[in-house]
Jmol script that loads the backbone (N, CA, C; Angstrom):
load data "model"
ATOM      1  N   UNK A   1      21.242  26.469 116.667  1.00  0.00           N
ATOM      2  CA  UNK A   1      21.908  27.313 117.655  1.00  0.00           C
ATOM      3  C   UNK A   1      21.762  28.770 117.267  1.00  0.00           C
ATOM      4  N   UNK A   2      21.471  29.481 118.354  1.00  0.00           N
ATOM      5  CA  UNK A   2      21.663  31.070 118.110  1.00  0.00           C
ATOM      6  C   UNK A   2      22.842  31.815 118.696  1.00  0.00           C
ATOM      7  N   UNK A   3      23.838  31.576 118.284  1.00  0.00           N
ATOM      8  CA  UNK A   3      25.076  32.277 119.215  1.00  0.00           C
ATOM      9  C   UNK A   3      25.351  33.154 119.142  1.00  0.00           C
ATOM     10  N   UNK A   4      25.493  34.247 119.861  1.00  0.00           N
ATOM     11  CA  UNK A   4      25.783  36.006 120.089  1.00  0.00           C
ATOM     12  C   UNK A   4      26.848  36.486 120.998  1.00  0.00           C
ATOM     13  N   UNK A   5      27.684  36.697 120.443  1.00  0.00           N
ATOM     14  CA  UNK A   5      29.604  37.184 120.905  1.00  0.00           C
ATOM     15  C   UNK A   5      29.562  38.486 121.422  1.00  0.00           C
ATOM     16  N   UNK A   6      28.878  38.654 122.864  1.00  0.00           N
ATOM     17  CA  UNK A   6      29.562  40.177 123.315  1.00  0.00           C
ATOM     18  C   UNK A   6      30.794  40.388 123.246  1.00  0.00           C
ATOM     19  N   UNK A   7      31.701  41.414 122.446  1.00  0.00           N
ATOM     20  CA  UNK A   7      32.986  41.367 122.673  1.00  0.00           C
ATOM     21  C   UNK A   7      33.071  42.826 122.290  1.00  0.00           C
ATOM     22  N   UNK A   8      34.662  43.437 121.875  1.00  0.00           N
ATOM     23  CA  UNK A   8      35.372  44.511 121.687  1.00  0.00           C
ATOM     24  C   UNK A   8      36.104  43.834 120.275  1.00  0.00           C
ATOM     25  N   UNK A   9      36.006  45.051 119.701  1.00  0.00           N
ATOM     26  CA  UNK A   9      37.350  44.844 118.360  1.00  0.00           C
ATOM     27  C   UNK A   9      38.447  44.583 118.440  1.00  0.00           C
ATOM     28  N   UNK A  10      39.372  44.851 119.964  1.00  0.00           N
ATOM     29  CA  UNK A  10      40.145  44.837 119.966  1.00  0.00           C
ATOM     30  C   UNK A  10      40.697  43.563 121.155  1.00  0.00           C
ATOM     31  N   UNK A  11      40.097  42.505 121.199  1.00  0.00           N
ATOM     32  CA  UNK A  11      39.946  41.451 122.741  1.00  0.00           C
ATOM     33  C   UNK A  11      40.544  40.679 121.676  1.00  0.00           C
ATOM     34  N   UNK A  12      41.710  40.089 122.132  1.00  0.00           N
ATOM     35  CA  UNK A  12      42.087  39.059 121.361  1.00  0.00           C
ATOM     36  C   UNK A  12      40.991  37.717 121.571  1.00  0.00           C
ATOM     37  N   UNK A  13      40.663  37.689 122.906  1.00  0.00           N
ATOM     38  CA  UNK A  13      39.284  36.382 123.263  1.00  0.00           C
ATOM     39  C   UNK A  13      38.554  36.316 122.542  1.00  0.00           C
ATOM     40  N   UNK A  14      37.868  37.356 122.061  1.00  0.00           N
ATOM     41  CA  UNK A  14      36.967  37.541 121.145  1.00  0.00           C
ATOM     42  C   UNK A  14      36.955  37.441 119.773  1.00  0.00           C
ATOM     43  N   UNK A  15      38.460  37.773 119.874  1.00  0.00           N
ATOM     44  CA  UNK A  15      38.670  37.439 117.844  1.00  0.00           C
ATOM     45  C   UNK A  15      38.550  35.431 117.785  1.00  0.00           C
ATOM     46  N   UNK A  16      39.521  34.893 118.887  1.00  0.00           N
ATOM     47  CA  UNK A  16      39.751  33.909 118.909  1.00  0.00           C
ATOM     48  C   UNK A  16      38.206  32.982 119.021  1.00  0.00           C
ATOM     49  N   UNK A  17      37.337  33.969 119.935  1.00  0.00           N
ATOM     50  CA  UNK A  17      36.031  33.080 119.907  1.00  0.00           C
ATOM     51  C   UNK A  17      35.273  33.071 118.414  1.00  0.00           C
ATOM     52  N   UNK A  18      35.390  34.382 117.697  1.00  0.00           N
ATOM     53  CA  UNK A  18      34.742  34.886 116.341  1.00  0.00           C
ATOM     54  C   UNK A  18      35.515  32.936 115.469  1.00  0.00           C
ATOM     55  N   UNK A  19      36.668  33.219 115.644  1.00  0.00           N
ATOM     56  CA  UNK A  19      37.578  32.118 114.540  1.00  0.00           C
ATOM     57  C   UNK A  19      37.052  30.954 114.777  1.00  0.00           C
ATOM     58  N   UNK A  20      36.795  30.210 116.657  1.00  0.00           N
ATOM     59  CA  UNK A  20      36.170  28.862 116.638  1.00  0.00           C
ATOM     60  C   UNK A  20      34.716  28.703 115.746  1.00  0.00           C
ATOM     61  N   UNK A  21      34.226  29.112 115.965  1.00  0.00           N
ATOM     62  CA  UNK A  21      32.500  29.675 115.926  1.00  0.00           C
ATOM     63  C   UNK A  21      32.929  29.357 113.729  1.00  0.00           C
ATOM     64  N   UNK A  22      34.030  30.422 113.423  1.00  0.00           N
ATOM     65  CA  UNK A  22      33.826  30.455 111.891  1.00  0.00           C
ATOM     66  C   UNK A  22      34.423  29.357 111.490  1.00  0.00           C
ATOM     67  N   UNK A  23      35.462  28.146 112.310  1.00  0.00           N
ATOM     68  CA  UNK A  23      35.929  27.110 111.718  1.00  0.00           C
ATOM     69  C   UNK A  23      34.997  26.048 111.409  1.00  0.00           C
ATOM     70  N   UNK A  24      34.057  26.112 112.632  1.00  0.00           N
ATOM     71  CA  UNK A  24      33.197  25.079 113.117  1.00  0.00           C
ATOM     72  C   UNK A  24      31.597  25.535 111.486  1.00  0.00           C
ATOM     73  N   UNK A  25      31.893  26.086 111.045  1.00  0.00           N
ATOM     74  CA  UNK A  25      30.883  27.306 110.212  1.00  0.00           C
ATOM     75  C   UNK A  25      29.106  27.113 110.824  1.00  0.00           C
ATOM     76  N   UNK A  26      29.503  27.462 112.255  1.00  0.00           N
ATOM     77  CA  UNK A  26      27.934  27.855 112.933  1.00  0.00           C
ATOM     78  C   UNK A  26      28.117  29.185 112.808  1.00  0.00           C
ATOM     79  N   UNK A  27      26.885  30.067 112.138  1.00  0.00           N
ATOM     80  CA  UNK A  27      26.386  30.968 112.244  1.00  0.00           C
ATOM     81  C   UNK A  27      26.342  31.755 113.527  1.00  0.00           C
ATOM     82  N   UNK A  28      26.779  32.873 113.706  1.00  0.00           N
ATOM     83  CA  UNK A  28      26.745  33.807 115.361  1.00  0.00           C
ATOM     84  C   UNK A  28      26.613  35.592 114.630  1.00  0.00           C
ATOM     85  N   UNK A  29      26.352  35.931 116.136  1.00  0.00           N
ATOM     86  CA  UNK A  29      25.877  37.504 115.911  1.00  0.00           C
ATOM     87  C   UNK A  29      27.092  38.011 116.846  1.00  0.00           C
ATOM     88  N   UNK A  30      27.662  38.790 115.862  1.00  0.00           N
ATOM     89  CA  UNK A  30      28.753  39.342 117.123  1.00  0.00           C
ATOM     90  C   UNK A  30      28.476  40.921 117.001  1.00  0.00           C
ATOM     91  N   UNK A  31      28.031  41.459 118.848  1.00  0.00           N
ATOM     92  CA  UNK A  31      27.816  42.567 119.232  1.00  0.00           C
ATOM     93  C   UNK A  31      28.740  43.419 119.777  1.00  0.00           C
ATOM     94  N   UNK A  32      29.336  44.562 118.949  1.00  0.00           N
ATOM     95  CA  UNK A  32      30.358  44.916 119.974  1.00  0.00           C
ATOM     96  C   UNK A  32      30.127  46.097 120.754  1.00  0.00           C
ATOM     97  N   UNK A  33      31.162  45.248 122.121  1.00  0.00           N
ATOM     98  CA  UNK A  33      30.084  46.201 123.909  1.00  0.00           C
ATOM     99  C   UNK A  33      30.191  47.866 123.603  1.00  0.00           C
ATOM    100  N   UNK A  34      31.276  47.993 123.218  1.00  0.00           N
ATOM    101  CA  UNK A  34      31.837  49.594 122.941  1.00  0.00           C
ATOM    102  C   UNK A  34      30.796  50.467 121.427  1.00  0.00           C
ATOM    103  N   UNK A  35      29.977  49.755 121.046  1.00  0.00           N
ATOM    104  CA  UNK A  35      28.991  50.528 119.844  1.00  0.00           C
ATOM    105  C   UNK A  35      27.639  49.876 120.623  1.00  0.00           C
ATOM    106  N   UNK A  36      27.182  49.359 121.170  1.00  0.00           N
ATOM    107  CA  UNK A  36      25.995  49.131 121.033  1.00  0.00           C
ATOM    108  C   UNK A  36      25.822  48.621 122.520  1.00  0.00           C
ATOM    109  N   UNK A  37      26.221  47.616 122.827  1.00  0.00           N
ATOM    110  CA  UNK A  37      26.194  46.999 124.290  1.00  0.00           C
ATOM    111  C   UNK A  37      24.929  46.052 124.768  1.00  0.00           C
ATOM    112  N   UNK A  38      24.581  45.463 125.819  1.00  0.00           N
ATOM    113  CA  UNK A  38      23.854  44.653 125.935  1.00  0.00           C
ATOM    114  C   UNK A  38      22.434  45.405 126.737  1.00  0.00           C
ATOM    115  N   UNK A  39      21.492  45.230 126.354  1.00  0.00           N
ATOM    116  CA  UNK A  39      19.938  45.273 126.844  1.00  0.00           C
ATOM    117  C   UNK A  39      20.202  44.469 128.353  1.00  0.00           C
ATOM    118  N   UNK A  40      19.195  45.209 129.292  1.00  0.00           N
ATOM    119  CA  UNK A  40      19.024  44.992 130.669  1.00  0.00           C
ATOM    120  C   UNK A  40      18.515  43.493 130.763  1.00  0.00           C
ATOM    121  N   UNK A  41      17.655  42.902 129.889  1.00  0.00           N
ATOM    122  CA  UNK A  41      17.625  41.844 129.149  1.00  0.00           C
ATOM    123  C   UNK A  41      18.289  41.077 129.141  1.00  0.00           C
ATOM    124  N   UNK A  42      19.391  41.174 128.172  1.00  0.00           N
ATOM    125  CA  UNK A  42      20.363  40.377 127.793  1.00  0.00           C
ATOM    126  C   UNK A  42      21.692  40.309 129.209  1.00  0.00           C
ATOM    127  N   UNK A  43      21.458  41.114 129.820  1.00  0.00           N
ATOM    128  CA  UNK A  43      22.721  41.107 130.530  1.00  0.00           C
ATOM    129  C   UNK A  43      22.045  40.793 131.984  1.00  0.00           C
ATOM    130  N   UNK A  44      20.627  40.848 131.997  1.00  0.00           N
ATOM    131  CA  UNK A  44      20.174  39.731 133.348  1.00  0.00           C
ATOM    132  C   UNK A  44      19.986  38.170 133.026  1.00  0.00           C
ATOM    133  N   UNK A  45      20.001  38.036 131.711  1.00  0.00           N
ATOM    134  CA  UNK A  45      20.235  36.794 131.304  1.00  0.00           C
ATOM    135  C   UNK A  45      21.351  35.916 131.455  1.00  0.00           C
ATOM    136  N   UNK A  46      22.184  36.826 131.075  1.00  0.00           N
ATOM    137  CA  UNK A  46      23.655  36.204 131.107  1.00  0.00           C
ATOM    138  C   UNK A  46      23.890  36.354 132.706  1.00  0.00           C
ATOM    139  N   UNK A  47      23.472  37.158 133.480  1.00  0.00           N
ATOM    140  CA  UNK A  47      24.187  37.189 134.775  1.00  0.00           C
ATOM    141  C   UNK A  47      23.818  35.716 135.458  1.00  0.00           C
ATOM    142  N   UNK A  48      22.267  35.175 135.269  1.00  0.00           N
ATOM    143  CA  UNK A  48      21.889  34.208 135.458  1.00  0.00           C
ATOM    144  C   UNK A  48      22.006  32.781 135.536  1.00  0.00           C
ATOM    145  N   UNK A  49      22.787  32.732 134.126  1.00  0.00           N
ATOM    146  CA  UNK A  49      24.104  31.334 133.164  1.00  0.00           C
ATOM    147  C   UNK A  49      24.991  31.449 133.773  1.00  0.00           C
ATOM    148  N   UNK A  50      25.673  32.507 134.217  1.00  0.00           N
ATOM    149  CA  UNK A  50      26.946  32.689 135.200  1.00  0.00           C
ATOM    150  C   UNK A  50      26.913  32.577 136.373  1.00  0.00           C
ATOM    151  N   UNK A  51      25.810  32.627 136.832  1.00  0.00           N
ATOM    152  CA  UNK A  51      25.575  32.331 138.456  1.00  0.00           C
ATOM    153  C   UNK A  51      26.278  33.114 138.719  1.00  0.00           C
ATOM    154  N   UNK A  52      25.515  34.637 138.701  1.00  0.00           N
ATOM    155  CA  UNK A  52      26.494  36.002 139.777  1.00  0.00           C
ATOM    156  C   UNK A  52      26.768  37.063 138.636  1.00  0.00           C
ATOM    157  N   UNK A  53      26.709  38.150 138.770  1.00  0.00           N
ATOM    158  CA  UNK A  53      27.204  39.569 138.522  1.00  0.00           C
ATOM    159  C   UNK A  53      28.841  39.139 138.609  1.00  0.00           C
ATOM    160  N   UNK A  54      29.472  38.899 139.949  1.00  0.00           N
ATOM    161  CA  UNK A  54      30.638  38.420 140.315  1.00  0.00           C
ATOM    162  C   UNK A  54      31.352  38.326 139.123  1.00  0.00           C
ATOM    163  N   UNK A  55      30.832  37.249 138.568  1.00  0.00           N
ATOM    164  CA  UNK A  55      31.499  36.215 137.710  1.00  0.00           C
ATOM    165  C   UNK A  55      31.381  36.886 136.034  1.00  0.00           C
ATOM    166  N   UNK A  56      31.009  37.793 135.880  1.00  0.00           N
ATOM    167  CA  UNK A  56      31.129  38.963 134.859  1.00  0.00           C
ATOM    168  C   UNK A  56      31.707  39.897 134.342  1.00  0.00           C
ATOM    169  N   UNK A  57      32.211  40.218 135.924  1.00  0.00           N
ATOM    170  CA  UNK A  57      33.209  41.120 135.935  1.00  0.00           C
ATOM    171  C   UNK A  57      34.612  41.155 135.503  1.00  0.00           C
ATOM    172  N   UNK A  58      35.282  41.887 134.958  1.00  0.00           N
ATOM    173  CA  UNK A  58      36.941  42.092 134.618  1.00  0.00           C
ATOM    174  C   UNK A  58      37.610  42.319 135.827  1.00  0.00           C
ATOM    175  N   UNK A  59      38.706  41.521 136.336  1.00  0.00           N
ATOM    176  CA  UNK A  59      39.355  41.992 137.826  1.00  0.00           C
ATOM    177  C   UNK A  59      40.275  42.619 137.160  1.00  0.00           C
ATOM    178  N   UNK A  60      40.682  42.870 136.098  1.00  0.00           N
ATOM    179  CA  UNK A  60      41.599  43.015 135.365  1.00  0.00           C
ATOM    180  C   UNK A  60      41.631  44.576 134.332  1.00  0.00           C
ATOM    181  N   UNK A  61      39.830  44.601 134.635  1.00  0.00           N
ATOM    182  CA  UNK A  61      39.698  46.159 133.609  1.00  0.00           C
ATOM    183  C   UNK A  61      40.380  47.573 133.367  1.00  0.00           C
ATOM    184  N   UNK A  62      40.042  48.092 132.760  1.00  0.00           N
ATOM    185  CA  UNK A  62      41.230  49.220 132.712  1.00  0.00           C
ATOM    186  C   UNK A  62      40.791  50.104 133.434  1.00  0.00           C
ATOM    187  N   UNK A  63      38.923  50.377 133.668  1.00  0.00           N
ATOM    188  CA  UNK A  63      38.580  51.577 135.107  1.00  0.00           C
ATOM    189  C   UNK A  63      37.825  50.855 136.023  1.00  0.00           C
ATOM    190  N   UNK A  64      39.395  50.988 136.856  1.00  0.00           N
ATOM    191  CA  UNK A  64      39.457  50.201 138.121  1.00  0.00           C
ATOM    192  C   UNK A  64      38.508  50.802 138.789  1.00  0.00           C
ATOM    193  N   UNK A  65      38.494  52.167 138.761  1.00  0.00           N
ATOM    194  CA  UNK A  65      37.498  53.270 139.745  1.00  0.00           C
ATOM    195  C   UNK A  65      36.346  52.235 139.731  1.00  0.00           C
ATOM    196  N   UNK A  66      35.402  52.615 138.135  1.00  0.00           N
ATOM    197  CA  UNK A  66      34.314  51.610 138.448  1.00  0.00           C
ATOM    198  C   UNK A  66      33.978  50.834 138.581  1.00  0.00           C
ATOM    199  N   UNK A  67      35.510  49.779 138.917  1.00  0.00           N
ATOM    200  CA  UNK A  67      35.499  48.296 138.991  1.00  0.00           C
ATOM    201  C   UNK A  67      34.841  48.432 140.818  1.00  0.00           C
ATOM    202  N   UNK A  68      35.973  49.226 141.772  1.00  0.00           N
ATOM    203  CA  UNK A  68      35.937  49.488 142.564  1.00  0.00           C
ATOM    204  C   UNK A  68      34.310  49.407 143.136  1.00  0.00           C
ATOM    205  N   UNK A  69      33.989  50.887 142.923  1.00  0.00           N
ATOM    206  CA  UNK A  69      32.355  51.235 142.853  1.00  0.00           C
ATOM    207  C   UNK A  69      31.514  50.173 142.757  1.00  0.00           C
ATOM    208  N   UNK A  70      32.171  49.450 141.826  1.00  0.00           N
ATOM    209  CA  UNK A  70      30.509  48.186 141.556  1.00  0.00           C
ATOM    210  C   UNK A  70      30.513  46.916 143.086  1.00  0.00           C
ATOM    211  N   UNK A  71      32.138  47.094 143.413  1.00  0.00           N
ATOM    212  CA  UNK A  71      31.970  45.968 144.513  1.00  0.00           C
ATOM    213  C   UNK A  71      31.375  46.366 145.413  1.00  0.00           C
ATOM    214  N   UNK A  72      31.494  47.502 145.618  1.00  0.00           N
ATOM    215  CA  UNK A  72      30.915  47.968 147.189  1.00  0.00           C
ATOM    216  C   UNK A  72      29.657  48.687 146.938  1.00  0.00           C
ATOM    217  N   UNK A  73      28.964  48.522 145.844  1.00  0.00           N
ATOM    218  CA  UNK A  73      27.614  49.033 145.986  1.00  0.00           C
ATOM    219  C   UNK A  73      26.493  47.404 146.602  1.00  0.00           C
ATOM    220  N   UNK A  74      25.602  48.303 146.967  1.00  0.00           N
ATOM    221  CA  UNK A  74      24.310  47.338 147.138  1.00  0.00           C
ATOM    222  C   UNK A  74      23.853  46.453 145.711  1.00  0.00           C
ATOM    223  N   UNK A  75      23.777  45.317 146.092  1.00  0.00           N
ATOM    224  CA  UNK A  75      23.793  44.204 145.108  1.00  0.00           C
ATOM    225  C   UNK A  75      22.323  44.613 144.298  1.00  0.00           C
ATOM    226  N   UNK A  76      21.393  45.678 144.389  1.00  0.00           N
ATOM    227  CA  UNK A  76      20.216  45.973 144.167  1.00  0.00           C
ATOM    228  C   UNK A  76      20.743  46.832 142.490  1.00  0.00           C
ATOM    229  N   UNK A  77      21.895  48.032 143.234  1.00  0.00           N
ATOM    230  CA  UNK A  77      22.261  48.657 142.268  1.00  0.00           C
ATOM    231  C   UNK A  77      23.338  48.382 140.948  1.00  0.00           C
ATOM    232  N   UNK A  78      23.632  47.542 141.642  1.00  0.00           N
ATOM    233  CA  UNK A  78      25.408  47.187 140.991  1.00  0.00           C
ATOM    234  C   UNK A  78      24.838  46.671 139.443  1.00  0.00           C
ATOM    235  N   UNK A  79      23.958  46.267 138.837  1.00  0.00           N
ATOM    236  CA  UNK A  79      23.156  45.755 137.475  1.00  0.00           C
ATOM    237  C   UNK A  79      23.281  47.118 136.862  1.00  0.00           C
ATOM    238  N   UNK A  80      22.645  48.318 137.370  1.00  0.00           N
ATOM    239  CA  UNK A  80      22.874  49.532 136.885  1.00  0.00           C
ATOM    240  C   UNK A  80      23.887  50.209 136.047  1.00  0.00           C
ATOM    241  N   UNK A  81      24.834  50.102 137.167  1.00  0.00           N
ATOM    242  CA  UNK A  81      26.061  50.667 137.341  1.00  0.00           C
ATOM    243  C   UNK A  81      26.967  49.765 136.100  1.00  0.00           C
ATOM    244  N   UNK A  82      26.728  48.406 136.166  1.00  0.00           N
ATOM    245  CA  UNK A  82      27.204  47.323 135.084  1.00  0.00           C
ATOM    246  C   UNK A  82      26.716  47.602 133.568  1.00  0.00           C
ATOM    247  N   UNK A  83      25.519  48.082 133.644  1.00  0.00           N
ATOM    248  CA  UNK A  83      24.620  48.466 132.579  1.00  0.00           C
ATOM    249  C   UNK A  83      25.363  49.668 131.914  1.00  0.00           C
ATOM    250  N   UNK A  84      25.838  50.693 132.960  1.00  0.00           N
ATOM    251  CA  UNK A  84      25.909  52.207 132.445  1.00  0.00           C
ATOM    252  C   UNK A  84      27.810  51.897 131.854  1.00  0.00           C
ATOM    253  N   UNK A  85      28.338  51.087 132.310  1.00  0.00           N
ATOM    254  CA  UNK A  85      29.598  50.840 132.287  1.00  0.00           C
ATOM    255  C   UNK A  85      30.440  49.046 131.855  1.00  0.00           C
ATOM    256  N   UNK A  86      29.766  49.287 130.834  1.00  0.00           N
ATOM    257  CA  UNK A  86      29.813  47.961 129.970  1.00  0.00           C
ATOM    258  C   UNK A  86      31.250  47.417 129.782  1.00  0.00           C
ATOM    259  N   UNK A  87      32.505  48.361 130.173  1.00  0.00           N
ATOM    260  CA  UNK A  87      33.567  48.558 129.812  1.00  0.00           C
ATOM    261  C   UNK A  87      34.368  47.306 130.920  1.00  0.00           C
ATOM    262  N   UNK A  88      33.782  47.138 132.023  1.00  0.00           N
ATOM    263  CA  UNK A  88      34.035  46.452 132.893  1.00  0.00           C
ATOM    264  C   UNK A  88      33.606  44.780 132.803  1.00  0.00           C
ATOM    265  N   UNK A  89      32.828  44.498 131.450  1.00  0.00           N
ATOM    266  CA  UNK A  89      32.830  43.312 131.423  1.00  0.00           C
ATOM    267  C   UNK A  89      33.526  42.383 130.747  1.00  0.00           C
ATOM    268  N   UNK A  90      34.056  41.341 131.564  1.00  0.00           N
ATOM    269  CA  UNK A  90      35.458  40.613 130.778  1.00  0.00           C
ATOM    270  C   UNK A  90      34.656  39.842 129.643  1.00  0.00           C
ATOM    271  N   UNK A  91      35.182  39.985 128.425  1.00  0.00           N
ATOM    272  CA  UNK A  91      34.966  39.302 127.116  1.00  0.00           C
ATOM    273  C   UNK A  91      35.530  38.140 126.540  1.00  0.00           C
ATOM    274  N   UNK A  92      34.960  37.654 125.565  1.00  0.00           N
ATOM    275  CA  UNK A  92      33.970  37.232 125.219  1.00  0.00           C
ATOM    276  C   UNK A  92      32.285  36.597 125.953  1.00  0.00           C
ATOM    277  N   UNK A  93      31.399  37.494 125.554  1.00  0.00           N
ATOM    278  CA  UNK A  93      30.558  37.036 126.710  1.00  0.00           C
ATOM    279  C   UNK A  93      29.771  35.848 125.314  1.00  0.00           C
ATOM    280  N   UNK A  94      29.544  34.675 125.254  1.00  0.00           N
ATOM    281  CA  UNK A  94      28.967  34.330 124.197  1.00  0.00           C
ATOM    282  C   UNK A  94      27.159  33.539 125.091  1.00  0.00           C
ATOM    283  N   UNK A  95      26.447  34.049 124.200  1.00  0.00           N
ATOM    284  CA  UNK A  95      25.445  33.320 124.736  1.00  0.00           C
ATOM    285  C   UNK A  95      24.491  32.378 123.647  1.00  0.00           C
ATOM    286  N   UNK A  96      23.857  31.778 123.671  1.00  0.00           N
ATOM    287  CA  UNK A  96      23.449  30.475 123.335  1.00  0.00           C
ATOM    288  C   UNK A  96      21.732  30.454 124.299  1.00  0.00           C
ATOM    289  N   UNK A  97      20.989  30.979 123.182  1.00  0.00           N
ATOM    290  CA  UNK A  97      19.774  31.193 124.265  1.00  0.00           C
ATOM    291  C   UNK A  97      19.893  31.170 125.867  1.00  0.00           C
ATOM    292  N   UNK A  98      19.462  30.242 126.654  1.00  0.00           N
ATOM    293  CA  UNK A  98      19.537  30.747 127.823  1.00  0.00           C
ATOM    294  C   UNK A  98      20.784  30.216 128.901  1.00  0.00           C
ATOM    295  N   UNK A  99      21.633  29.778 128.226  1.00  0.00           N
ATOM    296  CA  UNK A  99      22.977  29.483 128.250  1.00  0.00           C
ATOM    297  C   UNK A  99      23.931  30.423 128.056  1.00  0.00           C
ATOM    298  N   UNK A 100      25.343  30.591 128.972  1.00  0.00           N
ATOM    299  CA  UNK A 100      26.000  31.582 128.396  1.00  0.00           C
ATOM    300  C   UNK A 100      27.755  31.243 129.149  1.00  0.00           C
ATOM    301  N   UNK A 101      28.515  31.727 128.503  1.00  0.00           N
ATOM    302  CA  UNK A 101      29.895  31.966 129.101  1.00  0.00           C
ATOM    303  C   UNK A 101      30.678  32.579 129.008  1.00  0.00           C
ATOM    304  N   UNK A 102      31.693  33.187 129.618  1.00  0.00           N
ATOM    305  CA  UNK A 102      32.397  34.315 129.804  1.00  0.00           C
ATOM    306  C   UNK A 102      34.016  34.040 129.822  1.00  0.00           C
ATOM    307  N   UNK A 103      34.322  34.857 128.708  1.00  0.00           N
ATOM    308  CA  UNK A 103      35.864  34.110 128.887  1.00  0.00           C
ATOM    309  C   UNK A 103      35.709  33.692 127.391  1.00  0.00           C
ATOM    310  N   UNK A 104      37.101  32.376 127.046  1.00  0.00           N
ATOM    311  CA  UNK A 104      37.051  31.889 125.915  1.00  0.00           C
ATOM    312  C   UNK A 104      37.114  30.552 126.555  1.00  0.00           C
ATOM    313  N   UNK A 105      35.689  29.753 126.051  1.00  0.00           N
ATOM    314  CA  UNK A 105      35.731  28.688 126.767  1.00  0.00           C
ATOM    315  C   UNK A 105      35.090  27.730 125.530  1.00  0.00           C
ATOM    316  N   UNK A 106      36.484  27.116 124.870  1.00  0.00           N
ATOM    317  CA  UNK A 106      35.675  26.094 123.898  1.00  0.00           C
ATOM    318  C   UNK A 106      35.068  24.817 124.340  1.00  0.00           C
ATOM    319  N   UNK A 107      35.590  24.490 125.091  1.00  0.00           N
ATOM    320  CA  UNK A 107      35.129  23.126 126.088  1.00  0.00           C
ATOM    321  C   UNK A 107      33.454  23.175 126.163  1.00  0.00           C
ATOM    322  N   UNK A 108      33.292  24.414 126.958  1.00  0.00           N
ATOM    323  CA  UNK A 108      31.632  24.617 126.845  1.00  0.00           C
ATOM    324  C   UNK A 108      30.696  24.924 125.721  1.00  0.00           C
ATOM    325  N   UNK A 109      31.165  25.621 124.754  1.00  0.00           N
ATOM    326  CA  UNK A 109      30.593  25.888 123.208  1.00  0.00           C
ATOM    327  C   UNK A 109      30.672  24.545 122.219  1.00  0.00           C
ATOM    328  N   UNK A 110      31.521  23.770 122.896  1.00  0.00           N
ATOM    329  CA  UNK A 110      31.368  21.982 121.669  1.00  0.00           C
ATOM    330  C   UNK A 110      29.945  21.481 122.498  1.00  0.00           C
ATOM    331  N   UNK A 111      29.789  21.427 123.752  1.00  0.00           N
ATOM    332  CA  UNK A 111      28.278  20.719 124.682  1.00  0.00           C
ATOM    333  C   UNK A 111      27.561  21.192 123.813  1.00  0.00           C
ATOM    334  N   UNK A 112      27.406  22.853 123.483  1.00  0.00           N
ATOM    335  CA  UNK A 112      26.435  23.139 122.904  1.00  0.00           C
ATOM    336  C   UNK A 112      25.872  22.498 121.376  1.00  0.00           C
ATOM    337  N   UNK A 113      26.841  22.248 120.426  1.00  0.00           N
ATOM    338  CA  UNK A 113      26.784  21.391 118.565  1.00  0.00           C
ATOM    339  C   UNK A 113      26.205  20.687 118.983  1.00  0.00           C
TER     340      UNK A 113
END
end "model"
wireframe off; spacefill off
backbone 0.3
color backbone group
């Protein structure tokens, strides 16, 4: 397995995903969105496993403005705008080569062992 933890230092999801991942002692790369963030790459990948941009998003984020902005742009641009404003994506994003999930979802990370 190659597992890679988009998260924040401060996401409790993310600490909690870091702890399954270290009980289980599989090896993972944890990237955090706020120093480094995800490649156009990596984050058309994951949009892909998620079926939707949609389903990426924080309804919950703290800038609503660009939460706002991303719904009502053209579905052409809104990858951009997601790209430039990483801040808006709900965490833990964990991916698993071309597999991925969003949230803290152990149910789906045991399929993967």
């Amino acid at each position: 397995m190659n597992i890679q933890i988009f998260g924040t230092k401060k996401c409790f999801d993310t600490k909690k995903a870091e702890r399954y991942f270290k009980e289980r002692r599989v090896r993972y790369q944890m990237i955090d969105l706020m120093d480094k963030g995800m490649s156009r790459g990596e984050l058309t990948s994951v949009v892909q496993a998620v079926k939707g941009l949609d389903n990426l998003l924080d309804p919950n984020a703290k800038d609503r403005q660009t939460l706002a902005l991303i719904q009502y742009l053209v579905d052409a641009d809104k990858l951009d705008k997601v790209l430039e404003n990483q801040q808006v994506i709900r965490t833990p994003v964990v991916r698993n080569g071309r597999q991925a999930t969003v949230g803290y979802c152990p149910d789906v990370w045991k399929t993967w062992e």
